[in-house]
C-alpha positions as CSV (number, residue, x, y, z in Angstrom):
1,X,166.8,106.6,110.0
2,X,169.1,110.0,110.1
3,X,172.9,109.3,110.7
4,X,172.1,111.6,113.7
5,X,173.1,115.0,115.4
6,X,177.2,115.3,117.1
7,X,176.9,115.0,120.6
8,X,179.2,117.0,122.6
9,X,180.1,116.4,126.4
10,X,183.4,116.8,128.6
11,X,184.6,112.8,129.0
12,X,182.0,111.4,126.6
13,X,183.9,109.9,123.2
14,X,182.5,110.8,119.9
15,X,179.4,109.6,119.2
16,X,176.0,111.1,117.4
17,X,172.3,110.3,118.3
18,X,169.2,110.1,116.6
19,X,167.1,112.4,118.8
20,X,163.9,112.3,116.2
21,X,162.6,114.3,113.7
22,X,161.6,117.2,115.3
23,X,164.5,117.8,117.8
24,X,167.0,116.8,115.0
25,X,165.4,119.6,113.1
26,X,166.2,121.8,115.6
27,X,169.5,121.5,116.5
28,X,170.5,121.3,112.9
29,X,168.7,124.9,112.4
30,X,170.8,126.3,115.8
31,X,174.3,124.8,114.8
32,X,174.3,123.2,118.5
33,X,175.3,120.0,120.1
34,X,172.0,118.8,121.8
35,X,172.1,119.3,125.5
36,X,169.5,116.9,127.3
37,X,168.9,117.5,131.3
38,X,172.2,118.6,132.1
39,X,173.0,118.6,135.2
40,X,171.4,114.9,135.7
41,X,173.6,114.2,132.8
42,X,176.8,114.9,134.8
43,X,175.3,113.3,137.7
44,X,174.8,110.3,135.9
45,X,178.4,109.8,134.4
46,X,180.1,110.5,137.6
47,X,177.6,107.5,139.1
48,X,178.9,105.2,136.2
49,X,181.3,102.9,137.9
50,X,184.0,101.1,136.2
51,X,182.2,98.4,135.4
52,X,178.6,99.8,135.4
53,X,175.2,97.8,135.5
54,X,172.8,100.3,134.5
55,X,169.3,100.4,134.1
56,X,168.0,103.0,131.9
57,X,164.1,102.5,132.7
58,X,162.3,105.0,130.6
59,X,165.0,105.2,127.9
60,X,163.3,107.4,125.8
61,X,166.0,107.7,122.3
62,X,168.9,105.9,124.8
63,X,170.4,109.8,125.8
64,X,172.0,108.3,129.1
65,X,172.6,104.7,128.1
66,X,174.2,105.7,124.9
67,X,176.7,108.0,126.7
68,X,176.8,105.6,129.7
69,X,177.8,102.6,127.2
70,X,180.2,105.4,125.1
71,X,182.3,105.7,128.3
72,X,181.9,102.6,129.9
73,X,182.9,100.6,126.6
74,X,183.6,96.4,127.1
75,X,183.0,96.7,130.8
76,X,179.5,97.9,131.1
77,X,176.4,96.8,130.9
78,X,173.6,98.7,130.2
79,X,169.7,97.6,129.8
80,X,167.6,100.5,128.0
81,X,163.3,100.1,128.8
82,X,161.2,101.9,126.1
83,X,157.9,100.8,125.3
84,X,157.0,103.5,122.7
85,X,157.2,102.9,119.1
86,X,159.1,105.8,117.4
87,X,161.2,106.7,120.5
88,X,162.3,102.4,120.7
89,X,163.3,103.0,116.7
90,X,165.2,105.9,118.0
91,X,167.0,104.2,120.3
92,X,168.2,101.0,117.8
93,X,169.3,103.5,115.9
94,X,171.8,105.2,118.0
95,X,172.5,101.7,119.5
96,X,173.5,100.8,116.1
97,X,175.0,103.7,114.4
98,X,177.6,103.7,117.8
99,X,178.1,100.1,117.7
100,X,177.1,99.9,121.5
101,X,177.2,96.1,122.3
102,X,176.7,96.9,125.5
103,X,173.5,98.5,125.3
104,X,170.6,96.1,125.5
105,X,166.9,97.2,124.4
106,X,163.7,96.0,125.8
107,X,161.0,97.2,124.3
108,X,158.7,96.8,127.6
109,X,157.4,98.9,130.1
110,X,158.1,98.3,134.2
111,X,155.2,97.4,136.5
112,X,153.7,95.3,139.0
113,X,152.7,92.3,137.1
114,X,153.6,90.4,133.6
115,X,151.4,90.8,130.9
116,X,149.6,93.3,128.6
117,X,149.0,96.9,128.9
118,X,148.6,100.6,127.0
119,X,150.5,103.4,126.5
120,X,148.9,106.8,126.4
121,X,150.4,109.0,124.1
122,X,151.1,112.4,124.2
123,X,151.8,114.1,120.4
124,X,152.5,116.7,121.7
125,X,155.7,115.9,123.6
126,X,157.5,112.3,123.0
127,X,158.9,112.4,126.2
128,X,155.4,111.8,128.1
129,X,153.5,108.9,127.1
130,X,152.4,107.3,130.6
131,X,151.1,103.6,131.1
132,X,148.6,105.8,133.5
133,X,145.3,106.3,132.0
134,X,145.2,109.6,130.9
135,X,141.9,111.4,129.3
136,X,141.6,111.7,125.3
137,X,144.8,110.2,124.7
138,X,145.3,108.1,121.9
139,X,146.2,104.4,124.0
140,X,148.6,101.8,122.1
141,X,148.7,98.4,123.3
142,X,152.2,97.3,124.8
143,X,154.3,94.7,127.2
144,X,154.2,95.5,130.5
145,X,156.6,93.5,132.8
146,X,158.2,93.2,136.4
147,X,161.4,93.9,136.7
148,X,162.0,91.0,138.8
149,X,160.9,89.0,135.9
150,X,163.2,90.7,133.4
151,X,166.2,90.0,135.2
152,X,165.4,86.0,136.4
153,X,167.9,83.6,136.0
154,X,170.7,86.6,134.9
155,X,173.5,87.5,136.5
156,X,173.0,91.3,136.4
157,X,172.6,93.3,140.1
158,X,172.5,97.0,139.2
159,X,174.9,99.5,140.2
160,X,172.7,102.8,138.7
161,X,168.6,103.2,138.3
162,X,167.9,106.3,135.9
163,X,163.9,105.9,136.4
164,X,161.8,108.8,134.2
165,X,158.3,107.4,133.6
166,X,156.0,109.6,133.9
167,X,154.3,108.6,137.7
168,X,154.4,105.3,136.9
169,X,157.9,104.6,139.0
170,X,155.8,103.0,141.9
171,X,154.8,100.2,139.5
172,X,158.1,99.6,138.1
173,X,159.9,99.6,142.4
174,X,157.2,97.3,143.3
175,X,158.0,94.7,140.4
176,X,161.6,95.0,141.2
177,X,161.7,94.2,144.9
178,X,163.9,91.6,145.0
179,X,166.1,93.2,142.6
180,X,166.6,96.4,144.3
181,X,166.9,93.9,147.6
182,X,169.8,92.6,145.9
183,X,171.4,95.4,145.1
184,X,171.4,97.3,148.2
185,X,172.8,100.3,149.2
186,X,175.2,100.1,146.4
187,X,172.6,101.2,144.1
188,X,172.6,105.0,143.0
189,X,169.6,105.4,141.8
190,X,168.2,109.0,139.5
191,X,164.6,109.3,140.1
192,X,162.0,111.6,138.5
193,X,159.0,112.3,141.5
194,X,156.3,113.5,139.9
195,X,152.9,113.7,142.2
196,X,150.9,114.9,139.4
197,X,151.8,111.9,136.6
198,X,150.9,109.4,140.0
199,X,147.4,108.0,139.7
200,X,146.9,107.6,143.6
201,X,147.9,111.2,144.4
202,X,149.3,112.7,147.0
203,X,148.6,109.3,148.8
204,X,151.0,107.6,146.8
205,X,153.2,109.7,146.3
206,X,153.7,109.7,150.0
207,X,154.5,106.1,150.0
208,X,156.7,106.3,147.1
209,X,158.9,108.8,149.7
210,X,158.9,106.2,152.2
211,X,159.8,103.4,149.8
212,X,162.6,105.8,148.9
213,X,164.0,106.9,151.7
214,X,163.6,102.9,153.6
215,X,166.6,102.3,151.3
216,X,168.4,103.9,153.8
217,X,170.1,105.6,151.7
218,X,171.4,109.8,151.5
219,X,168.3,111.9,149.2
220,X,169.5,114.8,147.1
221,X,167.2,117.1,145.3
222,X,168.8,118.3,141.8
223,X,168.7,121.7,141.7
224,X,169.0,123.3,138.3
225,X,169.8,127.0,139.5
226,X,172.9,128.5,137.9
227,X,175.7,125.6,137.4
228,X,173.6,123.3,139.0
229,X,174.0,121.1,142.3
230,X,172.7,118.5,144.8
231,X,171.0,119.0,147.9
232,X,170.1,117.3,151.0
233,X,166.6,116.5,151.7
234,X,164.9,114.7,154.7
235,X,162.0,112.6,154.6
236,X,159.4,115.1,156.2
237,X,160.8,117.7,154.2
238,X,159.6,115.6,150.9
239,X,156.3,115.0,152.3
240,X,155.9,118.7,153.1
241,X,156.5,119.4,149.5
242,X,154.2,116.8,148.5
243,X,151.7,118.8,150.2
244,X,152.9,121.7,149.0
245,X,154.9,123.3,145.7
246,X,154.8,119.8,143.6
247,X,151.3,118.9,145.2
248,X,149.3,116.6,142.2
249,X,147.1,119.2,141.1
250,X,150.6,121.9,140.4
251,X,152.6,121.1,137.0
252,X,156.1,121.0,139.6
253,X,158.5,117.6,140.1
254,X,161.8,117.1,141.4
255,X,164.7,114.8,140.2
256,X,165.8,113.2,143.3
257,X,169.7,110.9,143.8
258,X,169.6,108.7,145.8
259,X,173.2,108.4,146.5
260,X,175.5,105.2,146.4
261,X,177.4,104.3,149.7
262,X,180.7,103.4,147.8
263,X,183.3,105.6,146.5
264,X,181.4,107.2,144.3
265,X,180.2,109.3,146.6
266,X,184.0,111.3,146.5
267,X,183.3,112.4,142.7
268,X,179.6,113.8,144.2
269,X,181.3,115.8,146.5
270,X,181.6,118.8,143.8
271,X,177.6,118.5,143.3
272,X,176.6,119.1,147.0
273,X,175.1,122.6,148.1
274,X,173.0,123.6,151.4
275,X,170.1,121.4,152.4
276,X,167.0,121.9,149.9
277,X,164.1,123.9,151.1
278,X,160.4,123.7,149.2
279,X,159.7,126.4,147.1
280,X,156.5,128.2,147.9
């Protein structure tokens, strides 16, 4: 494996990651410090308490845990889920090459059940394999797991959720009831919702909104425009945009926090902007 690229960011101690071949490439050819979803990036270190429990589900090469466990040192603990071969070699990498005890990898994708599955790949763009069947894809066999499960008999309740997988994040909620039970309204959570990745549609994607929002819990949208910020958003207002500018069949998402109701909330207060409004 490389020795990987220097990361740069305000707050985060030195450290380097193995991004893979093709991105390491890149920013060795640009002379750049790689910068990976940025604004959810400084969303998620102000969310890292001081003694996080963090769940990195959809850890790709370990971007946020890495950082997370950089700051967060002895006091944190971090579990990193990757099911994908290259991107879970990735991710021991930078684990190792930062000596981040902290940061524990499960090779495993979230569901709603224990047992065996596939990943559909995408060669195009490491970032999407999807445990949802997908048309022509090359499929891998993997471990698919509840979360529930995972976490038995440990004594881990989760302070931050960073969830990216691809549609699948109804799967991976519903296996984790009782943890996210457990946890409460304590829990930050950084969701990607994605209609189009979701194999029941707009359907589902409606009652992912109401799983979300029964948390009882403030709903941001991230919104990437200019320097970046968080804005309100109601439940009928999400549904509407289900319906509308991220409907399945349209490429469009949104990154949604779901905000903590501890302190935390003071070092938010920068993020927040005017109430979100669906694009047309």
């Amino acid at each position: 494996m490389t020795s990987g690229i220097p990361v740069v960011l305000p707050n985060v101690p030195h450290m380097s990651l193995n991004l893979g071949p093709r991105a390491n490439a890149h920013y060795l050819s640009i002379g750049e410090s790689p910068s990976w979803e940025p604004l959810e990036t400084q969303l998620f270190i102000s969310l890292l308490s001081d003694a996080p429990r963090v769940l990195d589900i959809g850890a790709n090469i370990g971007w946020f845990s890495c950082i997370g466990g950089s700051i967060a040192g002895t006091a944190g603990l971090f579990y990193a889920f990757e099911p994908d071969h290259d991107n879970f070699a990735c991710l021991i990498d930078n684990i190792t090459q930062n000596r981040l005890f902290n940061v524990v990898p499960l090779r495993v994708a979230l569901g709603d059940e224990d047992g065996g599955g596939h990943l559909f790949i995408n060669e195009d763009n490491l970032g999407d394999h999807r445990i949802n069947q997908v048309e022509g894809r090359h499929a891998v066999p993997i471990q698919i797991a509840k979360l529930d499960t995972v976490l038995e008999g440990k004594d881990f309740i989760p302070d931050l959720i960073k969830i990216d997988v691809q549609g699948a994040e109804t799967v991976a909620f519903e296996g984790g009831k009782k943890t996210l039970h457990r946890a409460g309204k304590q829990c930050a959570k950084l969701i990607e919702f994605w209609p189009g990745g979701m194999t029941g549609g707009v359907v589902e994607a409606e009652e992912l909104a109401q799983r979300i929002f029964s948390w009882n819990q403030q709903v941001y949208v991230c919104h990437h425009e200019g320097t970046g910020s968080i804005r309100p958003i109601d439940i009928a207002t999400l549904i509407s945009a289900v319906h509308g500018c991220i409907h399945p069949e349209k490429p469009s998402y949104l990154d949604l926090l779901i905000a903590p109701d501890d302190a935390r909330m003071g070092k938010l207060q920068p993020f927040i902007g005017p109430n979100w409004q669906p694009w047309e």
